[in-house]
C-alpha positions, -999 to +999 in steps of 0.1 A: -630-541+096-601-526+120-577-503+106-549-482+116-531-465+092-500-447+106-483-421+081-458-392+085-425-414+089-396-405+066-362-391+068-353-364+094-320-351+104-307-355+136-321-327+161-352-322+135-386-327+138-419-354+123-450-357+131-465-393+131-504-396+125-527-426+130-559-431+116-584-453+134-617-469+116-637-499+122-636-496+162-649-472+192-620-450+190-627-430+219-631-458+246-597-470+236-560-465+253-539-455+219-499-461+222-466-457+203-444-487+197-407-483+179-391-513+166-356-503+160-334-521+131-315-551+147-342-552+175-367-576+160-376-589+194-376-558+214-406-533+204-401-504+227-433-484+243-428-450+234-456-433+244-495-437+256-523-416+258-559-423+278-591-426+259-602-388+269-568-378+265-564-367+298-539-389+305-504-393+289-473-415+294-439-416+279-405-436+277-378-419+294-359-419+266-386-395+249-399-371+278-395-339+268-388-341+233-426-361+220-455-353+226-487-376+225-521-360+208-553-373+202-584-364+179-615-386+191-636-365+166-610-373+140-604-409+150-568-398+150-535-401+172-501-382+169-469-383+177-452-353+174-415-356+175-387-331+181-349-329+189-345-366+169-318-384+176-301-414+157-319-435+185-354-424+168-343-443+137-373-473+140-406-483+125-431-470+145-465-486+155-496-470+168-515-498+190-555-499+203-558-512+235-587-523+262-564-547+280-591-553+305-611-571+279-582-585+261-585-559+231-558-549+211-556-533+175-520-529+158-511-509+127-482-516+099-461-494+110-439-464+095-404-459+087-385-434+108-352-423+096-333-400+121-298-390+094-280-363+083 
């Protein structure tokens, strides 16, 4: 059975830092693109690609409105993605979903999703 469990979302205060994880099982991990979604409140139809990182993890891709400020980690021996997250702003306030993907073969794995709560 496919699972991702993302965890680490909770309450921050603006300029502060999370870190998001995202535990994989039931899938090849390793031969999979992983990504970040956000889904900010008021945006139910908009689900913005935060970031992305390769299969190897030699690759890595990021909104603009991220770049510099998250950073994109992966654990193949761990089955495990991150998102580490500084500087927050009230922008970051979302739920967050980690996503599997082999788009070429019409793959794609989606977790529940965490709470992100960027206030002081």
């Amino acid at each position: 059975q496919v699972q991702l469990v993302e965890s680490g979302g909770g309450l921050v205060q603006p300029g502060g830092s999370l870190r998001l994880s995202c535990a994989a099982s039931g899938f090849t991990f390793s031969t999979y693109v992983m990504s970040w979604y956000r889904q900010a409140p008021g945006k139910e139809r908009e689900c913005e690609l935060v970031a992305s990182i390769s299969s190897a993890g030699g690759n890595t891709n990021y909104a603009d409105s991220v770049k510099g400020r998250f950073t994109n980690a992966r654990d193949n021996a761990k089955n495990t993605v991150y998102l580490q997250m500084n500087s927050q702003n009230a922008e970051g306030t979302a739920v967050y979903y980690c996503s599997a993907a082999r788009k070429l073969e019409y793959l794609e794995y989606w977790g529940q999703g965490t709470q992100v709560t960027v206030s002081s």
